[in-house]
C-alpha positions in Angstrom: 0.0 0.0 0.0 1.2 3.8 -0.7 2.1 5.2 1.9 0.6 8.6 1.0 -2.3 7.0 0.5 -2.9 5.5 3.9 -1.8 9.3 5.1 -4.2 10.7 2.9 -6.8 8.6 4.1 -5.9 8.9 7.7 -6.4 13.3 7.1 -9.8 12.6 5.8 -10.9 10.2 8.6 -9.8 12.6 11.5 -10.8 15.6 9.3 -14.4 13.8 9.1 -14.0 13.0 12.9 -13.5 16.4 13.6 -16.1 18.0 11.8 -18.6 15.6 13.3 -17.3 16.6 16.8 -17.6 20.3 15.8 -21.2 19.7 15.0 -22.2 17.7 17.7 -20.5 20.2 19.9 -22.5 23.3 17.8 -26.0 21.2 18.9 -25.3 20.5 22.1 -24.1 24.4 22.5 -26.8 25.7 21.2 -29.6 23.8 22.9 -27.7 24.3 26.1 -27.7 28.3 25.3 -32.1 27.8 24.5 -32.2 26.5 28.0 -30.7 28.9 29.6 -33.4 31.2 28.7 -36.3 29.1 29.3 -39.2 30.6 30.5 -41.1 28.4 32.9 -44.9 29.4 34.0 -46.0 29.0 37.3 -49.5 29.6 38.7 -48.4 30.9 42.4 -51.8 30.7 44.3 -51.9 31.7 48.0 -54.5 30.5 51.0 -54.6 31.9 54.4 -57.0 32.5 57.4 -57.2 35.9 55.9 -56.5 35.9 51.9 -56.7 33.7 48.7 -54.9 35.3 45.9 -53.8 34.1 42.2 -50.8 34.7 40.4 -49.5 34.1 37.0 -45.4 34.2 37.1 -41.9 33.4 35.2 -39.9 31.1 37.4 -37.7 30.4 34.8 -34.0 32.0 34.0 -35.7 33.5 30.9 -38.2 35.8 29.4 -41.8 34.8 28.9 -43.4 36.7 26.2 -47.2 36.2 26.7 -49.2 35.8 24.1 -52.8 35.1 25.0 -54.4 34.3 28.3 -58.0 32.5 28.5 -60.0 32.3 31.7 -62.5 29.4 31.1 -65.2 28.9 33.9 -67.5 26.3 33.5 -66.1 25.8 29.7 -67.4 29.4 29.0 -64.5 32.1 28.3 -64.4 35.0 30.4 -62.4 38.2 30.2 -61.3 38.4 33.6 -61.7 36.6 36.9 -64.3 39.3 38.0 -67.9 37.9 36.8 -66.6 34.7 38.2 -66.5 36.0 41.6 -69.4 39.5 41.2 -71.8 38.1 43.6 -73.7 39.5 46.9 -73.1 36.8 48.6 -69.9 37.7 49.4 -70.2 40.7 51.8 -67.2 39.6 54.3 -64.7 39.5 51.0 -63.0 42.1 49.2 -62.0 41.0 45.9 -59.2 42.8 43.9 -59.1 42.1 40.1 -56.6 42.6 37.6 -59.8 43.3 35.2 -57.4 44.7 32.2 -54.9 42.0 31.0 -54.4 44.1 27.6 -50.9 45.5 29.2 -49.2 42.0 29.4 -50.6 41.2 26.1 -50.1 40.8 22.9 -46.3 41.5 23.5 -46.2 41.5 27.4 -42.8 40.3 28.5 -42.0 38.9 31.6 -38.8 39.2 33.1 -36.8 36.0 35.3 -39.1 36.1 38.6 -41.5 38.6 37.3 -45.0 38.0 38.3 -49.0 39.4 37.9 -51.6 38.9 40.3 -54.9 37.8 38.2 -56.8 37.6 41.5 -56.7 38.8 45.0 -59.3 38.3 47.7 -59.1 39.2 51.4 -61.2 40.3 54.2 -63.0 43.4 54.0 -62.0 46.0 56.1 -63.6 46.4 59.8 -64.4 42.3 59.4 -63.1 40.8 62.8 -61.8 37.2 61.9 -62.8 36.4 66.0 -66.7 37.3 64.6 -66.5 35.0 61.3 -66.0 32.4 63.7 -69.2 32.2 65.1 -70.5 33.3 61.9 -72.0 30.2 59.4 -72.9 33.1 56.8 -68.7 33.1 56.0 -68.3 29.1 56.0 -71.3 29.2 53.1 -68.9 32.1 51.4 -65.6 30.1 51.7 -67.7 26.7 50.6 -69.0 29.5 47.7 -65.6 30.8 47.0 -64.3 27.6 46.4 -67.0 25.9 44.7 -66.3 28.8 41.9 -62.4 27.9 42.2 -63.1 24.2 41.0 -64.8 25.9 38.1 -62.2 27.8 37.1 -59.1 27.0 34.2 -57.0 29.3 32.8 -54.7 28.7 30.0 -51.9 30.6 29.1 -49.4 30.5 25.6 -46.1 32.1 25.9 -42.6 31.9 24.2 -39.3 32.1 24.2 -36.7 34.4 23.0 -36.2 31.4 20.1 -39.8 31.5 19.3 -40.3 28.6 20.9 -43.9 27.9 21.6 -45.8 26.9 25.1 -49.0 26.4 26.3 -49.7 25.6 30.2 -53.3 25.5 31.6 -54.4 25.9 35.3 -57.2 23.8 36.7 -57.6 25.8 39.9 -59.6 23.4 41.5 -56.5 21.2 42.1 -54.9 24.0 43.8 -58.1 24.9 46.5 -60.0 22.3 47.0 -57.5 21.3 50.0 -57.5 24.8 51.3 -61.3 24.9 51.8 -60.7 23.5 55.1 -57.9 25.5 56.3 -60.0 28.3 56.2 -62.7 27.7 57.8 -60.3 26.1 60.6 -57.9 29.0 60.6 -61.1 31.4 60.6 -62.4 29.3 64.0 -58.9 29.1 65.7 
């Protein structure tokens, strides 16, 4: 065999070896980079003796760019959490609703930790939690309040800085159906 040959070959073999590293190295750089960035959604939703509140938030190392939210109750789309809450029945609560999500969307970008409260309800002002106790009128509003939780999903599609597409829906009944109880034995402590 020529011994330029069997060089020759040898080059092209290490040269092919090399360039298949390079790629493979290329891939695995750039995926690494795209998760770096990932935005990851989280639904922070809060229960105490005195406050239930809902949060949409970016617990990733990335931005989210939002790009629609839907509030479904009962299968029916709503344009904010208010109508599913508006009710008189409800005289010991005082709801705050983020009524206009038009600021976060179509383009609303949220930054590493960045968060917005969808929904935020807590005792009216003057309401002494030592009076609820006795009071069987607030243990039909919490049993009320929760009932309208499990009725509730929202779903919200986001993206990347890549363009990389997301959907994530919240069935809020998984997240308050437990708490029902600590409230109304936090509220008779």
């Amino acid at each position: 065999m020529n011994p330029e040959l069997i060089i020759a070959t040898s080059a092209a073999v290490i040269a092919a070896f090399a360039a298949a590293a390079n790629i493979i190295s290329t891939v695995l750089q750039q995926q690494h980079n795209k998760n770096s960035v990932l935005p990851i959604l989280d639904f922070p939703c809060c229960c105490s003796s005195h406050t239930m509140s809902v949060k949409i938030k970016n617990a990733g190392t990335g931005p989210m760019i939002v790009r629609s939210l839907e509030i479904l109750k009962d299968g029916k789309m709503q344009n904010s959490l208010r109508p599913c809450f508006e009710s008189e029945d409800m005289k010991y609560i005082e709801p705050y609703y983020s009524t206009n999500y038009g600021f976060i969307l179509p383009d609303g970008v949220f930054t590493s930790n960045e968060d917005f409260s969808l929904l935020y309800l807590t005792l009216r002002e003057g309401v002494d939690i030592k009076e609820l106790r006795r009071d069987n009128c607030f243990c039909q509003t919490v049993t009320r309040i929760v009932d309208t939780f499990r009725k509730i999903y929202i779903v919200v599609e986001y993206e990347d800085v890549y363009k990389t597409k997301f959907t994530r829906g919240l069935d809020l009944s998984t997240r308050f159906s437990k708490h029902k109880d600590l409230l109304l034995t936090a509220s008779s402590n």
